[in-house]
C-alpha distance (Angstrom), angle and dihedral (degrees) to the residues before:
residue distance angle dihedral
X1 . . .
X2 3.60 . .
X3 4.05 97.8 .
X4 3.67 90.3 48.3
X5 3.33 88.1 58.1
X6 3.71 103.6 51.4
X7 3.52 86.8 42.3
X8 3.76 90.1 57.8
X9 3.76 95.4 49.2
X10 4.17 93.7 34.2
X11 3.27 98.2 -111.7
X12 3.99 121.1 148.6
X13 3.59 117.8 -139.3
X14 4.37 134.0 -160.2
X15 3.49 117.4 -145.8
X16 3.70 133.7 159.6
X17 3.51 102.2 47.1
X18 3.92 137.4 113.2
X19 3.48 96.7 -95.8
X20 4.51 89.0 -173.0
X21 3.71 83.6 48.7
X22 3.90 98.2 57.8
X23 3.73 90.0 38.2
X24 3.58 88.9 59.9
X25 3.73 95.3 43.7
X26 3.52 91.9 55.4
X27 4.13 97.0 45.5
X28 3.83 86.7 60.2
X29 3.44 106.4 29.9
X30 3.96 104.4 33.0
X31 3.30 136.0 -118.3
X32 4.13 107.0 -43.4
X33 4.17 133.8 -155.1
X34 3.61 108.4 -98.4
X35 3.19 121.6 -176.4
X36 4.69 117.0 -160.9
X37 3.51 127.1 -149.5
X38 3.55 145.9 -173.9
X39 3.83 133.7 -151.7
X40 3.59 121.4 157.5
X41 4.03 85.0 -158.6
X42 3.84 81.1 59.9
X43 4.52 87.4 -128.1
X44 3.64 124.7 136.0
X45 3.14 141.5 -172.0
X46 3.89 89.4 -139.4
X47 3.74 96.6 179.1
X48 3.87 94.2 54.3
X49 3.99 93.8 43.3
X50 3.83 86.7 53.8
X51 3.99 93.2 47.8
X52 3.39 93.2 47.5
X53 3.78 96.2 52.2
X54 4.41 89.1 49.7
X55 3.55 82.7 50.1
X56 3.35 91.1 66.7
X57 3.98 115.7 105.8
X58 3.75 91.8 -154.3
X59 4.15 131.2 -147.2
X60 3.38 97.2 -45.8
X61 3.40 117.3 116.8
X62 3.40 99.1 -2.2
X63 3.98 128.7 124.9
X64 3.31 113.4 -142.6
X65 4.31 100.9 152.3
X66 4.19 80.1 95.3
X67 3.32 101.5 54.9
X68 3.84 88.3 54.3
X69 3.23 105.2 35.3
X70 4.14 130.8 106.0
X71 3.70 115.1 -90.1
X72 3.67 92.5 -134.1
X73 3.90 141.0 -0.3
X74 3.50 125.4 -71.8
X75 4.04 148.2 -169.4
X76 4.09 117.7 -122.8
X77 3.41 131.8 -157.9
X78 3.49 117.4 149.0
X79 4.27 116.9 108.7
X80 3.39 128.1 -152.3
X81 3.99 120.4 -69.6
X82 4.20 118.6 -89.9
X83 3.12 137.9 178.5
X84 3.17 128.6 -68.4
X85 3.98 99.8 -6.1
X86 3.94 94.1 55.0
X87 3.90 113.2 -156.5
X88 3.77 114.5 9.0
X89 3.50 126.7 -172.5
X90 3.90 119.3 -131.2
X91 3.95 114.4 -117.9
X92 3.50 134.4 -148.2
X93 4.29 132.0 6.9
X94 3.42 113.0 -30.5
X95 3.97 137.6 166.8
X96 3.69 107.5 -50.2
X97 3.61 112.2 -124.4
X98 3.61 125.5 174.4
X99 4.11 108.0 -150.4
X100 3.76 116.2 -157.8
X101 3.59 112.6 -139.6
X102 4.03 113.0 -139.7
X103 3.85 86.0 144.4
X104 3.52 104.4 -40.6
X105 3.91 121.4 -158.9
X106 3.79 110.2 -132.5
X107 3.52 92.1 -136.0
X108 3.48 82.9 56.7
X109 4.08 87.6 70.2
X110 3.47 97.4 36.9
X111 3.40 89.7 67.9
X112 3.79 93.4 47.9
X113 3.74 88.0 54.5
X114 3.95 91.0 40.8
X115 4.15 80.7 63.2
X116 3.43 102.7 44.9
X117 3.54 110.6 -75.8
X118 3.84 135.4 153.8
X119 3.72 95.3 -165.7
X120 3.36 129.7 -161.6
X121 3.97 119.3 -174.2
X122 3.49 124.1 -144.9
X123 4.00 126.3 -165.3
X124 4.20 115.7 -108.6
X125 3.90 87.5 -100.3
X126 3.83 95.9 67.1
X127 3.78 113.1 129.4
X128 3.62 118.1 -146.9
X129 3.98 90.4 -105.6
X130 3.69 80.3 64.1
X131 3.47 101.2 53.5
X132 3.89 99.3 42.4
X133 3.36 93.3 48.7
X134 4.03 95.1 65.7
X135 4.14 77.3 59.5
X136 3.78 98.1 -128.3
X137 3.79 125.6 -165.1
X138 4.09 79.5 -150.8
X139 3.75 146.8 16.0
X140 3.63 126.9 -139.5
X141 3.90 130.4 -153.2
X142 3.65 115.3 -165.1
X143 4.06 139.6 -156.0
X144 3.79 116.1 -96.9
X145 3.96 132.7 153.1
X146 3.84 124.5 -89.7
X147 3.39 153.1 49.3
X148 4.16 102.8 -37.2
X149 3.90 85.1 -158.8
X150 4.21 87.4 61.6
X151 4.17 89.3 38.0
X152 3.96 88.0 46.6
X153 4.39 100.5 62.5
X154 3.58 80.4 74.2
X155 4.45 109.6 23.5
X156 3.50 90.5 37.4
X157 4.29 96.1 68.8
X158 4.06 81.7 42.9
X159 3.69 96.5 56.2
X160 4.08 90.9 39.2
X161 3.62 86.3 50.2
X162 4.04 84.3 50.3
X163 3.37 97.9 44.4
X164 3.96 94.6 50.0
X165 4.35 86.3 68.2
X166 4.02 91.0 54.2
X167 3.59 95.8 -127.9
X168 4.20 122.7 154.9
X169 3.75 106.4 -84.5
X170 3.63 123.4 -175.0
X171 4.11 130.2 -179.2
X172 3.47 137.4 -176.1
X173 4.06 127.9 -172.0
X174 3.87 115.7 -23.8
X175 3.74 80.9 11.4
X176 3.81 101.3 53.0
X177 3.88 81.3 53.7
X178 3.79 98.9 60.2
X179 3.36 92.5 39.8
X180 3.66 88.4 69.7
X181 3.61 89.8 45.3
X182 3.59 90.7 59.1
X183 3.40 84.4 54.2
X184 3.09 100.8 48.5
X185 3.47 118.1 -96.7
X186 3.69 138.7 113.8
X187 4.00 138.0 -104.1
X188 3.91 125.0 -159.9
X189 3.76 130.5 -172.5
X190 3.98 104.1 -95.2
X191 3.91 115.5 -131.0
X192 3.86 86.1 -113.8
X193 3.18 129.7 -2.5
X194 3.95 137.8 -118.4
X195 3.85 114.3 -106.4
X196 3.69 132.4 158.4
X197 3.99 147.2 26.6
X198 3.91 118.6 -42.8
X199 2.94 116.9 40.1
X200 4.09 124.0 161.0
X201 4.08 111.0 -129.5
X202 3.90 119.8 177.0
X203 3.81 117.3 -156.7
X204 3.74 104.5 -143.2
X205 3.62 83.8 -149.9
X206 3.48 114.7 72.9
X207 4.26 94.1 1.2
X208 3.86 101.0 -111.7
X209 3.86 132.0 132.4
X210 3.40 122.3 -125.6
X211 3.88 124.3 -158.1
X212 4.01 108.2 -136.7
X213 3.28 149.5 166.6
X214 4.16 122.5 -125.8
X215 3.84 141.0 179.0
X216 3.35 116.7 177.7
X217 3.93 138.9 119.3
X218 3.72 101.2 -163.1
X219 4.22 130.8 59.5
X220 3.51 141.3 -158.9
X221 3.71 109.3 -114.3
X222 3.69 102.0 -133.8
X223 3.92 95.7 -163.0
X224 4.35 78.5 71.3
X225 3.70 96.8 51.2
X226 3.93 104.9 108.3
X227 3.58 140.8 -140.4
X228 3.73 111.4 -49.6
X229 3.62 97.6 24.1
X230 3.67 123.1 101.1
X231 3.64 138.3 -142.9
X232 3.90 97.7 -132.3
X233 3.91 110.3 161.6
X234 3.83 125.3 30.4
X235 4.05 134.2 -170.3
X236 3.51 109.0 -118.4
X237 4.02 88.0 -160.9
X238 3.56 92.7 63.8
X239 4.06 113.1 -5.2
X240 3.76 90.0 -111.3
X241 3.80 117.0 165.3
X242 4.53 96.9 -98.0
X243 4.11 98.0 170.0
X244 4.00 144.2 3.8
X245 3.31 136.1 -163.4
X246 3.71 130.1 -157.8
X247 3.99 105.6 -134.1
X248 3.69 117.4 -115.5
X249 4.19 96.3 14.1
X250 3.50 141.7 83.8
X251 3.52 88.2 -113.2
X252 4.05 119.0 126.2
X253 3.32 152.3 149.7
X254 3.90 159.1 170.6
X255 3.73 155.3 -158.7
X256 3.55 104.9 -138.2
X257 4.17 129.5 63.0
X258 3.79 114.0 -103.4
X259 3.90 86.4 178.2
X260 3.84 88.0 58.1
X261 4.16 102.6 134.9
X262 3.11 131.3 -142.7
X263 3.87 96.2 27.1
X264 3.86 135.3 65.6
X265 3.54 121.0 -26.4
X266 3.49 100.6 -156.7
X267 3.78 101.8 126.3
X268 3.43 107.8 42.1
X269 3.82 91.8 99.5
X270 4.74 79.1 87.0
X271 4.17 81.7 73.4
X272 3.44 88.8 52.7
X273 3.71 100.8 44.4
X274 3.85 78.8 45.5
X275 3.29 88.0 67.0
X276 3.61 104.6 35.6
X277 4.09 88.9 61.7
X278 3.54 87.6 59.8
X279 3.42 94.1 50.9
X280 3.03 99.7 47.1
X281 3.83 90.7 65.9
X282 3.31 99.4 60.6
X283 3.45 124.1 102.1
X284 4.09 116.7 -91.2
């Protein structure tokens, strides 16, 4: 019994609508305000619901990495589930990556410690004198909610403070969009956002399509990425900016989730080449 359920976990549901209709309302008009209610007497105050929700000042500008984010730093060990064993944890040194929580999706470091990782989250608020000085082989930037522009007055000094010590740095999400406003580049607020399973990537690299999945409201506007960075990943629903690449260093990221589970697992191959760039600098 599916309202039973949501009932049981407070969860409000929307039924009885033209679910093709509002998809197409949205495609051309953008994403809208909307404001839900619930009244078991089933009466609303329709005019106040709907001045409430274009009251509403919306994502932009807003920071919402700390609100999120860890309260303090923390070790991680746990890899990704298999069959039969389940969750494992990962044994022994590793590569030291420090992950930077801005709402971090465990999976996420599973599949850094699937790779190789000795991970070591740190909350949003890190400065880059706290990340270098856990001496990482590797720096994280992780997904999170909100505006990156708002997130970025104070992760993009930490990542340009990263950057300047040429380490491996990888980013995914809310992270892949400061990192190219460290670099600097620009994001915007997209007219609606990507959401959901199955979504078609090309890598401009080597040509192939990658199935994903995506949730994000804001893009990097590739026609702002400088000299030196690369567009590396497009949408092929939209031709929306999806990865970059800073020429000549291990430095990457992207929009979508490659640790998206269940689903496709076509691009988790940028965890291992995560990893590979960091070993690649140690010594032989």
């Amino acid at each position: 019994d599916l309202t039973a359920w949501m009932a049981k976990i407070g969860r409000i549901g929307v039924g009885g609508i033209d679910t093709r209709r509002l998809t197409r309302a949205i495609r051309q008009q953008g994403a809208p305000h909307v404001a839900l209610a619930h009244n078991p007497d089933g009466v609303f105050d329709i005019e106040k619901l709907v001045a409430k929700a274009r009251a509403w000042k919306g994502l932009v500008g807003l920071d919402l990495a700390k609100d999120v984010t860890c309260a303090q730093s923390y070790r991680w060990d746990e890899m990704r589930w298999a069959w039969p064993e389940g969750y494992q944890q990962r044994k022994g040194p590793g590569l030291r990556v420090v992950a930077v929580d801005y709402g971090a999706k465990r999976n996420i470091l599973r599949c850094l410690a699937s790779v190789g990782c000795e991970v070591t989250v740190l909350p949003a608020s890190a400065t880059a004198e706290d990340v270098l000085a856990l001496n990482p082989e590797g720096v994280f930037l992780s997904n999170g909610p909100g505006d990156p522009a708002a997130t970025g007055n104070y992760a993009v000094p930490m990542i340009q403070g990263v950057l300047s010590r040429d380490l491996p740095l990888f980013g995914i999400c809310l992270g892949h969009q400061m990192l190219a406003l460290a670099l600097g580049a620009k994001t915007r607020k997209m007219n609606h956002g990507h959401h959901g399973a199955n979504h078609p990537v090309k890598d401009l690299t080597t040509g192939k399509v990658e199935i994903t999945s995506m949730n994000h409201g804001f893009t990097v506007d590739a026609d702002s990425l400088p000299k030196g960075v690369a567009e590396t990943h497009v949408s092929l629903f939209d031709g929306t900016n999806c990865g970059i690449a800073v020429t000549g260093k291990p430095v990457f990221s992207v929009q979508y989730h490659p640790e998206a589970s269940p689903g496709p697992q076509d691009s988790f191959y940028l965890f291992e080449r995560f990893a590979a760039d960091m070993q690649a600098r140690r010594p032989a």
